[in-house]
N, C-alpha and C positions, 0 to 999 in steps of 0.2 A: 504494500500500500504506500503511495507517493503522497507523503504529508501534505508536502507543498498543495496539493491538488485539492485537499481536505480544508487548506485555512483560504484556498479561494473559494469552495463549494460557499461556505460559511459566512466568506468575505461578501459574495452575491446575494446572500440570503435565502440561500436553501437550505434545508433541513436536513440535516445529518442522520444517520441510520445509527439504531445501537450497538451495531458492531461496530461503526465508524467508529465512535466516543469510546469504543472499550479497545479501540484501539491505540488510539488517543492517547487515554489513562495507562494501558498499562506499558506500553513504550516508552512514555517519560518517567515510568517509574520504575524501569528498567534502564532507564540513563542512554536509551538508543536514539533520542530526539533533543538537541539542544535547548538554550533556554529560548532562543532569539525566535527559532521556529513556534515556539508552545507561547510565548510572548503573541505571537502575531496572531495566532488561534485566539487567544483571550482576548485580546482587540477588538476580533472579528466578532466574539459571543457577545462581548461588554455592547457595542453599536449596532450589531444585528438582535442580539436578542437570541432567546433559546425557547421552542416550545416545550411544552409539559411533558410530551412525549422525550424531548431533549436530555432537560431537567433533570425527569427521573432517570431517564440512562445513565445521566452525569454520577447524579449521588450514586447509585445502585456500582457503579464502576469504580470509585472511588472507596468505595463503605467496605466493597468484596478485594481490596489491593493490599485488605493485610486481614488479622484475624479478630473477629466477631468474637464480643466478651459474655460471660454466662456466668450470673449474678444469682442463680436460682438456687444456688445452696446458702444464700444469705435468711434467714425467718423474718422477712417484711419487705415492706417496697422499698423500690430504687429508684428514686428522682433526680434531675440534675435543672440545672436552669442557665440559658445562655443569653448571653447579650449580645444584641449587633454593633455595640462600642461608640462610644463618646467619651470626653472631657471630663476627668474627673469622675468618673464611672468605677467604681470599688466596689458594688456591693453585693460579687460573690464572695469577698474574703469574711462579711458576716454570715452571708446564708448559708455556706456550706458548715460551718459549725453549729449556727443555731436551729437548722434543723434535721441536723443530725442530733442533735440534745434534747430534738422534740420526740425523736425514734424512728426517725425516716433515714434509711442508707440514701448518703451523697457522694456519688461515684463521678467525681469532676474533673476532665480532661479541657485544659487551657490553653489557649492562644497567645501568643506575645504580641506587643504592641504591630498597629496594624495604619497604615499611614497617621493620621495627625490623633488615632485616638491609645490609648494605652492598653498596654495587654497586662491580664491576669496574673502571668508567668512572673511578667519582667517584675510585678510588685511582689511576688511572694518572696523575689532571687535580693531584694533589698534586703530581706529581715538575713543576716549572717548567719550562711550555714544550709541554709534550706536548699533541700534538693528538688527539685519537680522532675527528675531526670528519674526517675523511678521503672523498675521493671515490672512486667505486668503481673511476675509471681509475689513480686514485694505491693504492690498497688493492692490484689486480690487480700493480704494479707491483711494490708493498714484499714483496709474497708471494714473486714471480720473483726477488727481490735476496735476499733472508736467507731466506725460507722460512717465515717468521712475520708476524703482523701482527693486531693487536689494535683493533679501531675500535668507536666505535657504530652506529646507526642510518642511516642516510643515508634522505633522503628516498625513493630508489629502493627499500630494502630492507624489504619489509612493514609498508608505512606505517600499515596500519590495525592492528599491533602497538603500533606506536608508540605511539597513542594512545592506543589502549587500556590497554595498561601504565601513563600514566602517570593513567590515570583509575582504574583498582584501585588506587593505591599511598593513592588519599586518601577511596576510598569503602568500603573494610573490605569489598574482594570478592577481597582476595587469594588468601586461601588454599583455593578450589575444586579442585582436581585436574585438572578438564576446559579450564576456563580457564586452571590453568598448563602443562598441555601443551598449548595450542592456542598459547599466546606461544611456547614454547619453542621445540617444531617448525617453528611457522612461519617462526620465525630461522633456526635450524640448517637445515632443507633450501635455504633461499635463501642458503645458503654454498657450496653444491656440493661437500658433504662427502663423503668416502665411509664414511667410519664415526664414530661419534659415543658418548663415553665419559660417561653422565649420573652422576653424583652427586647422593644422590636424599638430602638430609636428615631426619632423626630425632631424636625430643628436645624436651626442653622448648625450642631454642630455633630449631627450623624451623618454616616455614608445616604441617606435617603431625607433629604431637606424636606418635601412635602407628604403631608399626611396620607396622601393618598396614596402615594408608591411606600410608605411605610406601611403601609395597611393591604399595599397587595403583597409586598414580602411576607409578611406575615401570616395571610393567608394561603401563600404559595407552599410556606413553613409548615403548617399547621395541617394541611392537604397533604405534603407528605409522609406527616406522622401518623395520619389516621389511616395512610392505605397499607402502614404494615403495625395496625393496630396498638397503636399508643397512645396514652393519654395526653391530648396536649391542651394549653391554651396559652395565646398571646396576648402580652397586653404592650397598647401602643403609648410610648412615654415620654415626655418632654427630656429636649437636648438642645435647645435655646439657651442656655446657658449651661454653666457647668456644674456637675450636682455636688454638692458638697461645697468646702470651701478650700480643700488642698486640692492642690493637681504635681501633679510628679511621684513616682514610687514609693517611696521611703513618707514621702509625706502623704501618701494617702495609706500607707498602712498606718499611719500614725493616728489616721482621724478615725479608721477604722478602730482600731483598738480602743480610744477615747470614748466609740460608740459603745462598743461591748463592755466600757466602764460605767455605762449609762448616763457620759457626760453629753448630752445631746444639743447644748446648747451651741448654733453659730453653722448647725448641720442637719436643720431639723428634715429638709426635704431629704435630703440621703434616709436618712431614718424611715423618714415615712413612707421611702419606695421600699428600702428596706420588708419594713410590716408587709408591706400591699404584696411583694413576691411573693415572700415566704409564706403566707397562710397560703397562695393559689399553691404552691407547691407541695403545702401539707393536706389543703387537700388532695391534689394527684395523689399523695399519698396514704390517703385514707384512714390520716392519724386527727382531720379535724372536719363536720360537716357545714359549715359558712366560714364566707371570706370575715367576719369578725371574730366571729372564736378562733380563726385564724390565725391574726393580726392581733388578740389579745394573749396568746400562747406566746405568741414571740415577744412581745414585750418583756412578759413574767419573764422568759428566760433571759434577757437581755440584762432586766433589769435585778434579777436573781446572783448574776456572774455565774449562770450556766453554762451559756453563750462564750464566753472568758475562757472558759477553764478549758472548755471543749479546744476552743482555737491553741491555744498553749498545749493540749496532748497530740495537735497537730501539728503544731510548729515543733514537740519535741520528736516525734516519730519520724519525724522529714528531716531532720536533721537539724533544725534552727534551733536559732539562741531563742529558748521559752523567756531570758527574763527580759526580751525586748515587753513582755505584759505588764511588768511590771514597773519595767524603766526606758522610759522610749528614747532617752538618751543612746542608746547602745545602736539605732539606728542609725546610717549613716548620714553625716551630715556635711550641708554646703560650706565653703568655706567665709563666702560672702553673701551678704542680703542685701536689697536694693530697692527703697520704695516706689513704686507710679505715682503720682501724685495727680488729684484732682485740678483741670484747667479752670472750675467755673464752679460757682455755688447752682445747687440743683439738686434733680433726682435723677438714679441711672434710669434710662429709658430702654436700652436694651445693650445687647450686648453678643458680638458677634464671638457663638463659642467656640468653630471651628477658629479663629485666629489664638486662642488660648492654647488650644492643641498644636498648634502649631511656632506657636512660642516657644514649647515644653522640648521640642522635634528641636529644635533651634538651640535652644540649650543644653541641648546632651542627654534629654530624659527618653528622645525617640530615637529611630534609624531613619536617615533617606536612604542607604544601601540596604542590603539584607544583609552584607557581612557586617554593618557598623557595630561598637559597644553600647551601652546605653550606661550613662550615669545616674545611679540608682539615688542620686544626692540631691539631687538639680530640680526645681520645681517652682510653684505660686503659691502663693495664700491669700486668698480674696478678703477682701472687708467689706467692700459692698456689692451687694448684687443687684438684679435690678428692682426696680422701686424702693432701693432704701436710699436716702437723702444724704447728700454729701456736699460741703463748703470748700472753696478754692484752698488748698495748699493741703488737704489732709488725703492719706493714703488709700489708694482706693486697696491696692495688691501688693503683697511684698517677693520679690523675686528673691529665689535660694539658687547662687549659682557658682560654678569654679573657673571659669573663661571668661576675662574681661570684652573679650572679641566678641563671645559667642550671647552676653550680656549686650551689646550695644548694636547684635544684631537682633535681639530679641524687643529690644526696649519700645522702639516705634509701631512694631506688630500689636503689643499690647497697647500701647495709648491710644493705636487706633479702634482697638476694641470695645472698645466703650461710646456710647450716644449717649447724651443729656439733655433733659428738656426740663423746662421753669416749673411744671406742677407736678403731681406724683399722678402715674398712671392707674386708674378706675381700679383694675383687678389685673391679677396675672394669670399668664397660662397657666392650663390644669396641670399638674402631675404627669396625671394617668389619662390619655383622654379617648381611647376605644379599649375595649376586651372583645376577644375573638378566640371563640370556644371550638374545641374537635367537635370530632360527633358524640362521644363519649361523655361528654360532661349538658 
């Protein structure tokens, strides 16, 4: 088969066969097709588009390119919950502890940072020590001992994901719909999940700006969990700004932690998307009947230091320093801090979040290559966000950095991040602002 021929078929806007795609897939994951040829494929899908029939060949090709996991000698469900990534976006590092503390197995295979938003990975790799590089007989283990377990990729587990992923993050094919639920899926069903809570971003600062194409990923997502019978449901969720108030590794494990201290103050929407996942995932798992008893289960444990303890026998089983819990000094820190300072008295009016993300990419917290490092150090901390009220000379953000170069190229990306206007705006955006259910529920 003459690849070339396959990324014009593509390139024209024909439909490809599922043997084409499982050609595709397993060629480059046999290292027989470069990257530049598999690059112009992805080009071709990202502007042409993929139909359903596509789609599912994609993930089904991708999910069979390594070995399918089998979770059924665990005694209860197995949930996981995935996000399509934004700015300041943490909050699997609470859900996988806290509801595994509510008695739901969380079997969580992560992504690293993925153009301008942050990956899972890269913040666990901040706390010293921790391994996500785990195999799949120690993974199967750490799930039977605590009931959680947070890893990446392993060669076994959809290798032809792997690679793929990290060739979108540098060729500007991210944000197709079909290509990120064919990664997606292909993860999550090689977990041996039984239901699966997607977090589907919206906003100036997710891969899917308008609600509507957030809402057809989602339901593209959600379609293909119920055709090989899983529990799923999506809910659609603000990324107009940045959730929380850190952004960078080390400092959103920091705010994370601060949350599982029950200190919620200055973070409260983190928190409260927080609740809103985790009860949908407790119910996938059948440990709560409404999304309130849901949301009031996590609390207790949050606010218990159940939540806490759990995350610390995961950070010790993985290999991390457990007393970053108790002293968050031990995280790594920037060398220098560097306020934004407000131009004008006002109130934030909005605020552009993908340039946040891309600040963070700017100062060593992301990759523009795939081989780059990431400085687990480097970050923001907001003070205000939109509709809170701020006078000329006072800080909106403080930048945590160690490049004075890579500081002065980030400085004007943020000041232009921010719009101001004379009165406070009426109301803000929702949260949460669709839920989109399988068939199942």
């Amino acid at each position: 088969m003459l690849f070339v021929e396959l990324i014009r078929k593509k390139r024209d806007g024909h439909e490809l066969t599922r043997e084409e795609i499982q050609a595709i897939v397993s060629g480059y994951t046999r290292n027989e097709f470069p990257d530049y040829q598999v690059s112009a494929f992805l080009m071709a899908a990202l502007i042409r588009g993929l139909s359903r029939a596509e789609t599912a060949a994609l993930t089904e090709a991708m999910l069979h390119s390594g070995q399918v996991l089998d979770f059924s000698f665990l005694p209860g469900s197995k949930v996981d919950k995935h996000s399509t990534g934004g700015v300041g976006d943490k909050t699997s590092l609470i859900l996988s502890p806290v509801v595994a503390a509510a008695g739901v197995y969380v079997p969580m295979i992560s992504g690293r940072g993925l153009g301008h938003t942050g990956g899972t990975l890269d913040k666990l790799e901040a706390i010293p020590g921790f391994n996500v590089n785990v195999s799949l007989a120690d993974f199967r283990r750490i799930m039977e001992k605590i009931g959680c377990a947070m890893i990446g990729q392993t060669g076994e587990i959809a290798p032809a994901d792997k690679k793929l992923y990290a060739l979108r993050d540098v060729t500007g094919t991210v944000e197709s719909p079909y290509l990120i639920c064919a990664s997606i899926m292909s993860k999550k069903l090689a977990e041996g999940v039984d239901g699966l809570v997607l977090d589907v971003k919206t906003g100036s600062g997710a891969f899917m700006k308008e609600r509507k194409d957030s809402e057809f990923l989602a339901s593209l997502m959600v379609e293909t969990g119920d055709l090989v019978g899983k529990k799923m449901v999506a809910l659609i969720t603000d990324m107009d700004q940045p959730l929380g108030r850190y952004i960078g590794n080390a400092l959103e494990v920091e705010e994370c932690v601060r949350i599982m201290r029950g200190e919620i103050s200055g973070s409260e929407d983190l928190y409260e998307l927080t609740l809103e996942l985790a009860a949908w995932m407790l119910i996938l798992g059948d440990r709560v009947s409404t999304v309130e008893e849901g949301r009031k289960l996590t609390a207790d444990l949050i606010h218990s230091g159940k939540a806490l303890e759990k995350f610390r026998q995961l950070v010790e089983i993985q290999g991390g320093d457990a007393r970053v819990c108790d002293d968050l000094g031990r995280l790594p820190k920037a060398h220098h801090t560097e306020d934004i300072i407000s131009p004008s008295d006002g109130y934030i009016a909005s605020m552009n979040c993908e340039r946040f993300g891309i600040a963070g990419v700017v100062l060593g917290g992301g990759r523009f290559l795939k081989e780059d490092t990431v400085d687990p150090a480097v970050g923001i901390v907001l003070h205000k966000k939109v509709r809170d009220e701020v006078r000329k000379g006072e800080p909106l953000c403080t930048v945590h950095y160690n490049s004075r170069d890579r500081f002065a190229d980030a400085r004007p990306i943020l000041e232009s991040a921010y719009q101001f206007a004379p009165v406070r705006a009426i109301a803000g955006r929702p949260l949460v602002h669709n839920i989109i259910k399988g068939k199942s529920l």
